[in-house]
N, C-alpha and C positions, 0 to 999 in steps of 0.2 A: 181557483180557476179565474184567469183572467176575461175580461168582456171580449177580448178577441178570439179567445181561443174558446170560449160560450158559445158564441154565436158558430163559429166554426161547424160546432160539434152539431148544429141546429140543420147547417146547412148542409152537413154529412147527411144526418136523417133523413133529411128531406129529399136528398141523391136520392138515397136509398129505396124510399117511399116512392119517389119518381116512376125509377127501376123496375120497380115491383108491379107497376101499372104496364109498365112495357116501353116506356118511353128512354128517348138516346140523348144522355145528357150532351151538349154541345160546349158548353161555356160553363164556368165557376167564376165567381168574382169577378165579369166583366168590365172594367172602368174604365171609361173615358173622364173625359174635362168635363165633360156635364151630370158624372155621375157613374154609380154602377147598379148593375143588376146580380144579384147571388149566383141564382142558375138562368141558364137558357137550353132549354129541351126541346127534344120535337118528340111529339106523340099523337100517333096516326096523321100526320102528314100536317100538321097543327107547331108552327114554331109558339113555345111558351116561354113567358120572359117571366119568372118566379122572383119573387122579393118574399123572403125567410123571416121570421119573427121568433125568437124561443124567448121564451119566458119561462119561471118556477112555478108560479101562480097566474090567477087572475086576480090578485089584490088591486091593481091598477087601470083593470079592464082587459077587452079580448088586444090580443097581440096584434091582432089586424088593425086595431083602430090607431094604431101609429103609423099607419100608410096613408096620409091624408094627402089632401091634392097638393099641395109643394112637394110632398115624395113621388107621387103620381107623375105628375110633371118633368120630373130630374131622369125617373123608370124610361118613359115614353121618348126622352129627347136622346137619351143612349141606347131605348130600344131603336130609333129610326137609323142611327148611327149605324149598330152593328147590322142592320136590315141592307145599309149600303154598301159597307164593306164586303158582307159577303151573296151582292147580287138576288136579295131577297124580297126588292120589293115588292111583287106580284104573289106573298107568300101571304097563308092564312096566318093569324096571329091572333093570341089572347095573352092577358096581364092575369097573373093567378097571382094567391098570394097563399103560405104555407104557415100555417103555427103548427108552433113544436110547444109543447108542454109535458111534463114529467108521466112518462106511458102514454101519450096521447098527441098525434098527428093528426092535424085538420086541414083539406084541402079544401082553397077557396077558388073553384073555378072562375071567369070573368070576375075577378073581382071591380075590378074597374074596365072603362074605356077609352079610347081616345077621346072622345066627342065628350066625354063629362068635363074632361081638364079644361076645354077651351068656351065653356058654355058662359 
């Protein structure tokens, strides 16, 4: 399996898992010039900008700790993008981040903030 088509399968689950909370997927693979976001949901009136991590293991650490703030950064400047486009800026918003690991999804609610990137 290739690393595209890996992470794909990551960012399926993580739909899914979404879904299953109750929330309405909006976006997959959203990409602008500054970047993309995997998914964008909204769940109970909460738009969430989701960045997907799958892994086989933790040999290399949690999957989350590869969203460090130059990823954070790149999330936040196409999350404001897609917030203008579609007339959202008055909208609640949080940065989550999802690991996929083999039998095991782990939601990481607020994983970051705005205010941490720019401190």
């Amino acid at each position: 399996m290739n690393k595209r088509s890996f992470g794909g399968q990551g960012e399926a689950d993580a739909c899914a898992f979404l879904r299953g909370k109750g929330a309405e997927i909006l976006e997959m693979n959203y990409r602008r010039p500054t970047g993309e976001i995997d998914i964008i949901a909204r769940l109970k009136g909460v738009v969430l900008f989701v960045e997907v991590k799958r892994r086989t293991s933790l040999r290399y650490g949690r999957p989350a700790e590869a969203v460090d703030r130059g990823k954070q950064a790149h999330i936040l400047r196409t999350a404001l993008m897609y917030m203008q486009e579609n007339h959202l800026q008055d909208a609640s918003v949080r940065f989550d981040v999802i690991e996929v690991l083999p039998g095991k999804i782990r939601h990481i609610e607020d994983a970051f903030d705005a205010s941490a990137i720019y401190r």
